[in-house]
C-alpha positions as CSV (number, residue, x, y, z in Angstrom):
1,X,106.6,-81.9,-46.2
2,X,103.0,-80.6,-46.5
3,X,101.5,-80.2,-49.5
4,X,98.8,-77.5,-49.8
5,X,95.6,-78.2,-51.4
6,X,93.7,-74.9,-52.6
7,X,90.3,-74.6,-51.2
8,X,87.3,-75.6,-53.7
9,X,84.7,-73.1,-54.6
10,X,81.6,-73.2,-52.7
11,X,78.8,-74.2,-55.2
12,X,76.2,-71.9,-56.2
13,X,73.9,-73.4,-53.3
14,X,76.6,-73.2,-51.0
15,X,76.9,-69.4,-51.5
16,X,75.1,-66.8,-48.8
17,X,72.3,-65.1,-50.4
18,X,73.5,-61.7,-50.5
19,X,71.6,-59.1,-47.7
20,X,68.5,-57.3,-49.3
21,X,70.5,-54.3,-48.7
22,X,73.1,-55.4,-50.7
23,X,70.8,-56.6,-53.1
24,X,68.7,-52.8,-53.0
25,X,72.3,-51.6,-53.6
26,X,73.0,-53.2,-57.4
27,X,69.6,-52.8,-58.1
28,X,69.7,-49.2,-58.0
29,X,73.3,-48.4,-59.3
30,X,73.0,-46.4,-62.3
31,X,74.6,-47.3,-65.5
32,X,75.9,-44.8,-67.2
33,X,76.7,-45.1,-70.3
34,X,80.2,-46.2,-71.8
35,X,81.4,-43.9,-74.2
36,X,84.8,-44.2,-75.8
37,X,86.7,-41.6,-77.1
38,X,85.9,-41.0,-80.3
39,X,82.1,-40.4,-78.7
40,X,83.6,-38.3,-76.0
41,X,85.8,-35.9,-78.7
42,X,82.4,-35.3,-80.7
43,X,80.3,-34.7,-77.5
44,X,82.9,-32.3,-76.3
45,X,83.3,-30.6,-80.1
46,X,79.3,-30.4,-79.6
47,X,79.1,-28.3,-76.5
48,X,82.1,-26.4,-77.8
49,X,80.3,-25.6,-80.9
50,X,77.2,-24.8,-78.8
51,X,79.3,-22.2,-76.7
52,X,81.3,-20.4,-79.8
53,X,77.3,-19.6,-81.3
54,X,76.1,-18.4,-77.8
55,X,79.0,-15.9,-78.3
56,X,78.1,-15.0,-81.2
57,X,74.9,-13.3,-79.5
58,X,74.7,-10.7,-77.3
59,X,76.0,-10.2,-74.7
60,X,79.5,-11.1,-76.2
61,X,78.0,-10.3,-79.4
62,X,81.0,-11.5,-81.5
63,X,78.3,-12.2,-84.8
64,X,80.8,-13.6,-86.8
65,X,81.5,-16.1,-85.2
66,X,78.0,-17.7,-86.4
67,X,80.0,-18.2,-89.7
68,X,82.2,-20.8,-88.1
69,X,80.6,-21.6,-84.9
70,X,79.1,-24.9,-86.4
71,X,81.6,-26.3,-87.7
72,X,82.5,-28.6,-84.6
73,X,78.8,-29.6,-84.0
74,X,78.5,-31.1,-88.2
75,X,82.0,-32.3,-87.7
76,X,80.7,-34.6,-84.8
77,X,77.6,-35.3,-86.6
78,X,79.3,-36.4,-90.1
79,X,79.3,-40.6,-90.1
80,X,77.7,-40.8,-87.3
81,X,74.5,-43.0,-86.4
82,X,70.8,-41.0,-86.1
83,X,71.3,-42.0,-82.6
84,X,74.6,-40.6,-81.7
85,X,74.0,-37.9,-84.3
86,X,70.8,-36.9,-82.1
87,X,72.8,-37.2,-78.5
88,X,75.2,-34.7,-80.1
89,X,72.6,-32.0,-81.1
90,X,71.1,-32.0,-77.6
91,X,74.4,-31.1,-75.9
92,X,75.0,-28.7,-78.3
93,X,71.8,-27.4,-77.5
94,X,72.3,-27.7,-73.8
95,X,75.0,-25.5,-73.7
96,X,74.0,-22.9,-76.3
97,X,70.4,-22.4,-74.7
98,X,71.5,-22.6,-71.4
99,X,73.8,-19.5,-71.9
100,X,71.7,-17.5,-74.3
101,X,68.2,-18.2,-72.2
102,X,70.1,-17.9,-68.7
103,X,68.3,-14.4,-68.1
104,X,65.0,-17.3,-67.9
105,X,66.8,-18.6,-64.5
106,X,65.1,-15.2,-62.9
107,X,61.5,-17.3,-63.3
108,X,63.0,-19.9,-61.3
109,X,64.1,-23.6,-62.3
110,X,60.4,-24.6,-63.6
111,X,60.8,-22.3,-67.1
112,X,64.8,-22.7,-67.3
113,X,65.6,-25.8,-67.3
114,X,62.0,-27.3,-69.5
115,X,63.3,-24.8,-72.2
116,X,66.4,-25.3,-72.1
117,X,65.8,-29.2,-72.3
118,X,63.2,-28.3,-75.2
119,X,65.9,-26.3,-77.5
120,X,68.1,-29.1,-76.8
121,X,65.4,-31.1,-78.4
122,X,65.0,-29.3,-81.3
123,X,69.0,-29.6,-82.0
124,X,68.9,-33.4,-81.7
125,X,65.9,-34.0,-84.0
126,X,67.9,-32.2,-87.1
127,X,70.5,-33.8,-86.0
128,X,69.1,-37.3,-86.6
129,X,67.1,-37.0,-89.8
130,X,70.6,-35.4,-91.1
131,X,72.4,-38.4,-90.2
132,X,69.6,-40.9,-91.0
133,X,69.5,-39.3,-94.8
134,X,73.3,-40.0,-95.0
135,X,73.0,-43.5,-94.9
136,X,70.8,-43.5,-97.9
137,X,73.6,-41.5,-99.2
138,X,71.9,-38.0,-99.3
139,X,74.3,-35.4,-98.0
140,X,74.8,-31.7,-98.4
141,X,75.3,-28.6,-97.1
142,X,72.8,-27.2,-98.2
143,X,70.2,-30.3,-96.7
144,X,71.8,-29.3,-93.7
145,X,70.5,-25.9,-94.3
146,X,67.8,-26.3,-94.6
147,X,66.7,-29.1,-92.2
148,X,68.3,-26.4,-89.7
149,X,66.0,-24.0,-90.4
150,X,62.8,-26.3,-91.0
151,X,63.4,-27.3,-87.3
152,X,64.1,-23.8,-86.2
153,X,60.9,-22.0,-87.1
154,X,58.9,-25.0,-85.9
155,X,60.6,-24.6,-82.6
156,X,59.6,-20.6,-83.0
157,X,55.7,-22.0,-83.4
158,X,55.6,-25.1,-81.5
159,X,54.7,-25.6,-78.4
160,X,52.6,-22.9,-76.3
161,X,53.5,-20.6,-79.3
162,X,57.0,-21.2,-79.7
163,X,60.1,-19.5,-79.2
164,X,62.1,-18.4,-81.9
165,X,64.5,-16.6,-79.6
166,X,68.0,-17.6,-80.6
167,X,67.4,-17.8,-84.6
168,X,70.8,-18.5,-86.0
169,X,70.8,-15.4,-88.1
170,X,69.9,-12.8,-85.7
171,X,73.3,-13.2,-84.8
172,X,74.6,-11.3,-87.8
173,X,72.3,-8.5,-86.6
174,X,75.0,-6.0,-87.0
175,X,75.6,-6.4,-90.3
176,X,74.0,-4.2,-93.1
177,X,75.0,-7.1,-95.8
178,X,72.8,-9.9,-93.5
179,X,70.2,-7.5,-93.0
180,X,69.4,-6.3,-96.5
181,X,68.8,-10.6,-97.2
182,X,66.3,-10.4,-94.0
183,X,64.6,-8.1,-96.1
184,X,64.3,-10.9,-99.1
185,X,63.7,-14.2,-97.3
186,X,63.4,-13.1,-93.7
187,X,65.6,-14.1,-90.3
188,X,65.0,-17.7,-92.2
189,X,67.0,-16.7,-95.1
190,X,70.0,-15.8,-92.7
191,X,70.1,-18.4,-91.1
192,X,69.7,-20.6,-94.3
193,X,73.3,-19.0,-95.5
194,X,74.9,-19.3,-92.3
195,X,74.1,-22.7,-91.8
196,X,75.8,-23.6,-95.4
197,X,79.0,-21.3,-95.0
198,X,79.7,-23.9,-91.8
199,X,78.7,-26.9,-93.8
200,X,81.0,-25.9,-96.8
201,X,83.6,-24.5,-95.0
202,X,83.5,-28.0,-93.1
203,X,83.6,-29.4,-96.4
204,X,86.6,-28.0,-97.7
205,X,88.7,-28.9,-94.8
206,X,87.9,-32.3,-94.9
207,X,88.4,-32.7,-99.0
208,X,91.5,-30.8,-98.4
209,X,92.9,-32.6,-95.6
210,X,92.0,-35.9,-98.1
211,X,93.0,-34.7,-101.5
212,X,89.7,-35.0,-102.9
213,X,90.5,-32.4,-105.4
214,X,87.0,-32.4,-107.1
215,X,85.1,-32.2,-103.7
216,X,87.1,-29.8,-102.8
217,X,86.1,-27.3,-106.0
218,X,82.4,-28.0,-105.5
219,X,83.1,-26.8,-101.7
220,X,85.0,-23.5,-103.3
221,X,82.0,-23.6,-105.8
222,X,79.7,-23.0,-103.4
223,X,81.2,-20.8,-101.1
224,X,81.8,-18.3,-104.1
225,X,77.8,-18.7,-104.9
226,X,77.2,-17.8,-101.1
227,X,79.4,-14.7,-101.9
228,X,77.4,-13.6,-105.3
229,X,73.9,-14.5,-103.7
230,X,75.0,-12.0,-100.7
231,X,76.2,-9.5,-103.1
232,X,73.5,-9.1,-105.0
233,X,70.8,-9.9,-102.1
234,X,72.5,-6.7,-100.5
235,X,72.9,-4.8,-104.1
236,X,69.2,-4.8,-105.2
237,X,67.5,-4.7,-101.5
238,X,64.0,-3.3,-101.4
239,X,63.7,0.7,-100.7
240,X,60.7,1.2,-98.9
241,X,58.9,4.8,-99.9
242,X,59.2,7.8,-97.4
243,X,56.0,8.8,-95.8
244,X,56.6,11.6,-94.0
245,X,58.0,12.3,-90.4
246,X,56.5,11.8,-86.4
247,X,58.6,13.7,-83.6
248,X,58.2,10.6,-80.6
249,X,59.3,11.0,-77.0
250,X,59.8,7.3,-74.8
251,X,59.4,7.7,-71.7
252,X,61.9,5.0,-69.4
253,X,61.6,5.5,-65.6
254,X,62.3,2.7,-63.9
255,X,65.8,2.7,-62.2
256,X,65.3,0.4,-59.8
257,X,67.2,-3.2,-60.4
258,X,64.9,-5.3,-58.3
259,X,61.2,-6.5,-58.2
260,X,59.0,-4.0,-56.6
261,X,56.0,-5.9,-55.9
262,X,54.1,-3.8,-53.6
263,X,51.8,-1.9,-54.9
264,X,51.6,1.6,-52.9
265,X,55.6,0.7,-53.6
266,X,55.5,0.8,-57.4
267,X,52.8,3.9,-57.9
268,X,55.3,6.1,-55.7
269,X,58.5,4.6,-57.2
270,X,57.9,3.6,-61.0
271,X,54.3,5.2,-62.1
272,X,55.6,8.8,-60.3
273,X,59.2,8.8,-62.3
274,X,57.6,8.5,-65.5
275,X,55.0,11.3,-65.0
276,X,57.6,13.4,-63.7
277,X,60.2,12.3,-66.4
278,X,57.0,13.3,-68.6
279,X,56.7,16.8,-67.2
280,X,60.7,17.8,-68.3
281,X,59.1,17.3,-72.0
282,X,59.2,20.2,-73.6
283,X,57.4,21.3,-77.5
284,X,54.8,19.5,-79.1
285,X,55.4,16.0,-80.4
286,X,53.4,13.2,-82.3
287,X,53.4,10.6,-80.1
288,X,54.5,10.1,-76.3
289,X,55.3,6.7,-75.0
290,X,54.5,5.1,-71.5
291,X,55.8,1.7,-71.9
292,X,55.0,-1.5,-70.8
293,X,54.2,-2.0,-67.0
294,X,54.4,1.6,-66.3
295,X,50.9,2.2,-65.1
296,X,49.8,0.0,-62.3
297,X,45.7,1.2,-62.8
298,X,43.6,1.3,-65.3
299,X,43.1,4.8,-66.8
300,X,39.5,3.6,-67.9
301,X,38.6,2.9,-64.3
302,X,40.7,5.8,-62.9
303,X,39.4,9.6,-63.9
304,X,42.9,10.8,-62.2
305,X,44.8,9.0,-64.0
306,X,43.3,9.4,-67.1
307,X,42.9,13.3,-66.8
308,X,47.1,13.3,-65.9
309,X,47.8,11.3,-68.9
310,X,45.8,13.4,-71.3
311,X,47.0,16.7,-69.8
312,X,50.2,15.8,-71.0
313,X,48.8,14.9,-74.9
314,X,47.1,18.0,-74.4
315,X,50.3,20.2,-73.5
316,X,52.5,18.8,-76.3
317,X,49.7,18.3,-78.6
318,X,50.5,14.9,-78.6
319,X,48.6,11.5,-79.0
320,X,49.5,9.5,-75.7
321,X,50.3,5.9,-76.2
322,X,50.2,4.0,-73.0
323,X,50.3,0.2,-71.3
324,X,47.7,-0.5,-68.9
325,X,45.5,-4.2,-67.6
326,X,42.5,-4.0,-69.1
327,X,39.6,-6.8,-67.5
328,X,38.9,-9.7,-70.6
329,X,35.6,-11.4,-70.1
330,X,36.6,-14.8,-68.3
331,X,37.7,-12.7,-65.5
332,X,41.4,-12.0,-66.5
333,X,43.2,-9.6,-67.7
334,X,44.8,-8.3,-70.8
335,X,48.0,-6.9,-71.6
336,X,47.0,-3.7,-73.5
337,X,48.2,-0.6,-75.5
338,X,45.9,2.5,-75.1
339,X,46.0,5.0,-77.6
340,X,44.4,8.5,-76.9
341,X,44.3,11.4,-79.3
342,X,45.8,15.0,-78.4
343,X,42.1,16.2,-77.6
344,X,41.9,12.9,-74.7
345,X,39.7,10.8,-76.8
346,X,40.6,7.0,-76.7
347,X,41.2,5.7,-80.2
348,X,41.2,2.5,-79.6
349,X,43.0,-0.5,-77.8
350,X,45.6,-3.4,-79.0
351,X,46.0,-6.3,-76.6
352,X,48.9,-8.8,-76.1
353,X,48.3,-11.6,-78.9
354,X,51.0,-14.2,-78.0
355,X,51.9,-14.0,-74.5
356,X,55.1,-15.6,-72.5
357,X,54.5,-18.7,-71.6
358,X,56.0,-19.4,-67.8
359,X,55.8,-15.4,-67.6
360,X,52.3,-14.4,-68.1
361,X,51.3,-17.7,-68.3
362,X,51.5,-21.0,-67.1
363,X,51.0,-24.0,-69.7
364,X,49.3,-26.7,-68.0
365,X,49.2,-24.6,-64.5
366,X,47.3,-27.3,-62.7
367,X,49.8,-29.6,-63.0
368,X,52.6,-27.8,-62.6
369,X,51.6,-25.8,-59.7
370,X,52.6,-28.0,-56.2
371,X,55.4,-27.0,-53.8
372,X,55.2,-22.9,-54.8
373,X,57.0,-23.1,-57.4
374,X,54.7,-21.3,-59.6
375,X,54.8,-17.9,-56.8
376,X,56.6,-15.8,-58.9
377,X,53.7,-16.3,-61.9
378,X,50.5,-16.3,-59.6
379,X,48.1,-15.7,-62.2
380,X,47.8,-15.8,-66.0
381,X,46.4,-13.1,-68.7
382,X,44.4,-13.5,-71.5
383,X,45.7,-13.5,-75.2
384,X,44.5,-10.3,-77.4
385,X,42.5,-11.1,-80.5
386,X,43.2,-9.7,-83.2
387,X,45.4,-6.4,-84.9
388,X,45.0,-2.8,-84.4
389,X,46.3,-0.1,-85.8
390,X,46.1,4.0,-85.0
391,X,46.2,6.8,-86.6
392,X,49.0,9.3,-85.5
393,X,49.3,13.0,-87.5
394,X,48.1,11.0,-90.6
395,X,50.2,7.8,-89.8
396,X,49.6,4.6,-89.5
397,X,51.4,3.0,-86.4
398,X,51.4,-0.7,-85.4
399,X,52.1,-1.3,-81.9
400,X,53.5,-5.0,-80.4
401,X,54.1,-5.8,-76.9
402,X,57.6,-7.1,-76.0
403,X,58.2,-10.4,-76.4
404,X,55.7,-10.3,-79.4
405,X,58.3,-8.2,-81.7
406,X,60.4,-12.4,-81.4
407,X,58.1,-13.0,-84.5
408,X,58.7,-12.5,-87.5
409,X,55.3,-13.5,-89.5
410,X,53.2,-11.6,-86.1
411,X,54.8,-8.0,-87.4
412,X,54.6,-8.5,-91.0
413,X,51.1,-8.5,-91.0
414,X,51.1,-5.3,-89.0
415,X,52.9,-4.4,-92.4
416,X,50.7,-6.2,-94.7
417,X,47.9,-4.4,-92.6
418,X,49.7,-0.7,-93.3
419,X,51.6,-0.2,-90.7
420,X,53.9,2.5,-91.5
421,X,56.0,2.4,-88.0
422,X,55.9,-0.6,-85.1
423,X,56.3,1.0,-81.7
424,X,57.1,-1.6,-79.1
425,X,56.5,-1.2,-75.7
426,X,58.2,-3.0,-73.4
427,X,59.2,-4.4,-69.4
428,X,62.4,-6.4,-69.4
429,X,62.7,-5.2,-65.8
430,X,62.4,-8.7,-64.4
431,X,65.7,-10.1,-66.4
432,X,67.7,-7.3,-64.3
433,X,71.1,-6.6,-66.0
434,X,71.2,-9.5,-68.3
435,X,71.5,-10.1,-72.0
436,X,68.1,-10.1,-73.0
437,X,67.4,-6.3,-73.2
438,X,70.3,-6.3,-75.9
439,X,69.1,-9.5,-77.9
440,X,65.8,-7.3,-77.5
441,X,67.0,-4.7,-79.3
442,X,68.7,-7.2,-81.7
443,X,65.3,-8.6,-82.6
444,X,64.1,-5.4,-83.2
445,X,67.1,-4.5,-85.5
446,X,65.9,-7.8,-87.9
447,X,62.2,-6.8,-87.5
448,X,63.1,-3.6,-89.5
449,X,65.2,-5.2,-91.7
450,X,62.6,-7.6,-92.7
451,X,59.3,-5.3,-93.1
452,X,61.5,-2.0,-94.2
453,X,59.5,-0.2,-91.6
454,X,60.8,1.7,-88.3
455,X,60.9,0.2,-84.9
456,X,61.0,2.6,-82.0
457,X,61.4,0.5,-78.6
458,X,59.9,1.8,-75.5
459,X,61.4,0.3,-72.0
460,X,60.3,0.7,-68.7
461,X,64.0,0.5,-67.7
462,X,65.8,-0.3,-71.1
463,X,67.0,-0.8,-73.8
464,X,64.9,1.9,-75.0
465,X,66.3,3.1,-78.8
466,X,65.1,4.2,-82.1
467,X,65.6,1.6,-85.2
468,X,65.6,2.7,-88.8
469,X,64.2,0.8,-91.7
470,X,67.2,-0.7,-92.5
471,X,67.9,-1.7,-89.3
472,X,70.5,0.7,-87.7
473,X,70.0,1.5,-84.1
474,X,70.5,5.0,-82.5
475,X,69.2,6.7,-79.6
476,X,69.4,4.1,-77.2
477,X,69.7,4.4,-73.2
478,X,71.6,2.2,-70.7
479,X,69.8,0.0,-68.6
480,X,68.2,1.3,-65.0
481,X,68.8,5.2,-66.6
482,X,65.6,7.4,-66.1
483,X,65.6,9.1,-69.3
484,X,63.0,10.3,-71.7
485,X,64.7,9.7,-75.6
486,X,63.0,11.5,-78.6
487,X,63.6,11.4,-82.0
488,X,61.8,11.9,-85.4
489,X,61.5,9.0,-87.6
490,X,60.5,8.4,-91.3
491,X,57.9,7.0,-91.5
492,X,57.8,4.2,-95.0
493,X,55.5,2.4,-96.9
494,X,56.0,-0.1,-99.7
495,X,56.0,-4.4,-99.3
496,X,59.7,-5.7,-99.2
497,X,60.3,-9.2,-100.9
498,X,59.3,-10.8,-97.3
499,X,56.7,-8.9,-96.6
500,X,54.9,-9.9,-100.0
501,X,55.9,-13.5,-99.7
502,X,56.3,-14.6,-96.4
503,X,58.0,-17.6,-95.2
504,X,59.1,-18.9,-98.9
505,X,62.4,-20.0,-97.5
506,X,60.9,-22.4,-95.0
507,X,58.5,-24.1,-97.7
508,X,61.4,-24.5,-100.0
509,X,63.1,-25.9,-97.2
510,X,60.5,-28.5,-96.6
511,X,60.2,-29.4,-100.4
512,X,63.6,-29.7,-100.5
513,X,64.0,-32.2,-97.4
514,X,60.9,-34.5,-98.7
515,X,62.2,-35.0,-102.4
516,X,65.5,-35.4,-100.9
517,X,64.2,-38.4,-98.3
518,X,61.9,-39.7,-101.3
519,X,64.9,-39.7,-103.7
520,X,67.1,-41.7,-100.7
521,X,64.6,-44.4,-100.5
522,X,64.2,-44.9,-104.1
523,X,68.0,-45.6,-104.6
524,X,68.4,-47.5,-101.5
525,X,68.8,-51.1,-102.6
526,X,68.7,-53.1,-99.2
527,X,71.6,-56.0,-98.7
528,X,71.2,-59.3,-99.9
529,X,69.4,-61.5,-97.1
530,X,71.5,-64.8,-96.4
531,X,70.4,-67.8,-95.7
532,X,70.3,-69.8,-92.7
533,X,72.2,-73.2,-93.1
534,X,70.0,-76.1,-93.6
535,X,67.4,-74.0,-95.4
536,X,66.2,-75.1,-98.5
């Protein structure tokens, strides 16, 4: 009988050095990350929540689903650390910016996915403070609120100018009740509400689900203040006076749904449909519209095309409003509005104050620009200094260039200038037949709202559409439809509540946040340090 004797280990200097392939190998393998499934249920309720409030926008455009579309995402970010509070905000923002912005993907990777990465951003940072103020105790739904929107508008300012595209409360755009509080606290004051409807409503369920009867009521408390605050917000809105009336013809000629790029291409495709879309006009009228990108020249160079574009003022009696590149000094070019007068004088001139970044320019080109993929932005204009306005049969009219009617404080002091109209000219051509030319016009719908002035949108190939001061839309054309829309508008004068005070919502916000954080720290009281054995 054999007995079997088990091998002994090798010692550790007995063991083969591994190969320095194999070695390469565990260097490199990436550790991801282990997650268990509590983590996994909140990052999933996160992008969830993000998806339901990209919904809520156009194109879907279900708006109210904004009033529960956050639940989820405060759900996951109740009791958690600042650190897995801020993990959740950014895939939250992932997936709700990477739906809403997707029409960015036409500008190529090198604008989608840095802005997409950069809304995330400004999801997780909220997210954090939020759950670093809970451990000192400090936690409301209204704080949330208002942290929301603090970190909102700075992400509508900050960097390269911001991009307040995708404010919470433009989602409620169709609504006359959410529009009537633009009109007292701005898009900021929307949002605000919104923001503390999902915080309550979260509120509730949780106290419910627990029994915690007196929770509970201050949760029912504050959802029937959200109710009265609306009521009355809506109930005593700001009227804005009636000036008088301008009879406007747009112009939108463009039905082709692709880049034209050449230019012998574009005069006898774009710049010919809108002169002859121009020439089935018929009776005199205020103002004509040539929107953005419909000229490829410079009337001011080009007698021709001046003399055709003040033959038509001339034949309708009308001032001629139109979009041309006019040279700035450092060799550029500005993004200007031309006004000339019925009798072919040029008023005057409004360039583009706060262009796009990565679409007529390029932040930090020189380092960005290796491997092409910077082609599809090959040069960069100059920003406009300063406001305009003109004078149209006795009118004042402000005009903004497309992406500029995004900001809320840029056309309220078109308003606080005397603006008694904004007429926005615009090329949304390049997004094709995506959701931006409707969350355009959504914009556009909360511009009004907020100033209590009209908005009359001019698109090269739509949405073109006329805008009231309350914000109801009509007129509007379909996208890549030559058509030429006219209307007359009422004109209005008169400050509404946002107008006179600005951005009072975000300031309250701010003061609310800091004596919240400075009332945490004074009633934290840190643990009781222990002592080490043999101390003495």
């Amino acid at each position: 009988m054999t007995t079997r004797v088990a091998a002994a280990a090798p010692s550790e200097a007995d063991r083969p050095e591994p190969t320095p392939s194999r070695r390469a190998r565990r260097h490199w393998r990436p550790h991801w990350p282990r997650w268990d499934a509590p983590v996994r249920w909140r990052i999933s309720a996160a992008i969830g929540s993000g998806l339901l409030l990209s919904a809520a926008f156009p194109g879907l455009d279900l708006g109210p689903l904004a009033l529960v579309a956050l639940v989820p995402l405060l759900w996951a970010w109740r009791d958690a650390t600042p650190r897995r509070a801020a993990l959740y905000g950014f895939c939250f923002g992932l997936a709700f910016f990477g739906v809403i912005l997707s029409w960015i993907w036409y500008f190529g990777a090198v604008a989608y996915l840095p802005l997409t990465v950069a809304g995330g951003a400004y999801i997780a940072a909220p997210g954090a403070l939020i759950a670093g103020l809970a451990r000192f105790g400090i936690r409301s739904p209204w704080l949330t609120a208002g942290t929301w929107v603090l970190f909102e508008q700075l992400r509508g300012r900050f960097p390269f100018g911001g991009l307040p595209w995708g404010e919470t409360g433009a989602a409620l755009h169709d609504f006359p009740v959410a529009r009537s509080l633009a009109s007292w606290g701005g898009i900021a004051l929307v949002t605000f509400l919104v923001v503390a409807v999902n915080g309550l409503l979260l509120d509730a369920f949780m106290d419910a689900r627990t029994r915690s009867w007196r929770p509970l009521s201050f949760a029912a408390a504050g959802l029937a203040g959200v109710v009265v605050a609306v009521g009355l917000g809506h109930g005593f809105r700001y009227e804005p006076t009636e000036t008088g009336h301008l009879r406007i013809a747009t112009i939108q000629g463009n039905d082709q749904n692709r880049d034209i790029t050449d230019p012998i291409e574009f005069e006898a495709v774009v710049v010919e449909q809108h002169f002859e879309l121009a020439n089935t006009i018929e009776g005199k009228y205020d103002l004509i519209v040539f929107p953005e990108s419909s000229l490829n020249r410079n009337p001011e160079q080009d007698p021709d095309l001046r003399k055709r574009i003040t033959d038509i003022g001339a034949a309708h009696d009308s001032a001629m409003l139109v979009n041309a590149l006019l040279p700035a000094p450092d060799g550029r070019d500005y993004n200007t509005n031309l006004l000339f007068d019925p009798d072919g004088e040029l008023q005057g001139t409004y360039a583009k104050q706060h262009l796009v970044p990565f679409g007529e320019y390029v932040p930090l080109r020189r380092f960005l620009d290796w491997g092409g993929i910077l082609d599809r932005i090959p040069y960069d204009y100059a920003p406009g200094k300063g406001r305009s306005l003109f004078e149209v049969a006795g009118h004042r009219v402000g005009t903004i260039i497309c992406f500029e009617s995004a900001f809320g404080p840029l056309v309220r002091d078109f308003v606080r200038d005397g603006s008694e109209i904004i007429v926005v000219t615009t090329n949304n051509r390049s997004y094709r037949r995506s959701a931006n030319s409707e969350q355009h016009i959504a914009l556009g719908q909360m511009r009004a709202a907020e100033t209590g002035r009209p908005v009359v949108q001019a698109s090269i190939s739509g949405i073109s559409g006329r805008i009231d001061a309350r914000g109801d839309v009509s007129h509007t054309t379909e996208l890549f439809e030559n058509e030429v829309v006219t209307s007359e508008v009422v004109t209005t004068t008169g400050q509404t509540p946002y107008v006179r005070y600005g951005d009072w919502v975000i300031w309250a916000s701010a003061l609310a946040l800091v004596a919240s954080a400075a009332y945490g720290r004074w009633r934290w009281v840190p643990p009781p340090r222990i002592a080490s054995p043999g101390a003495s």
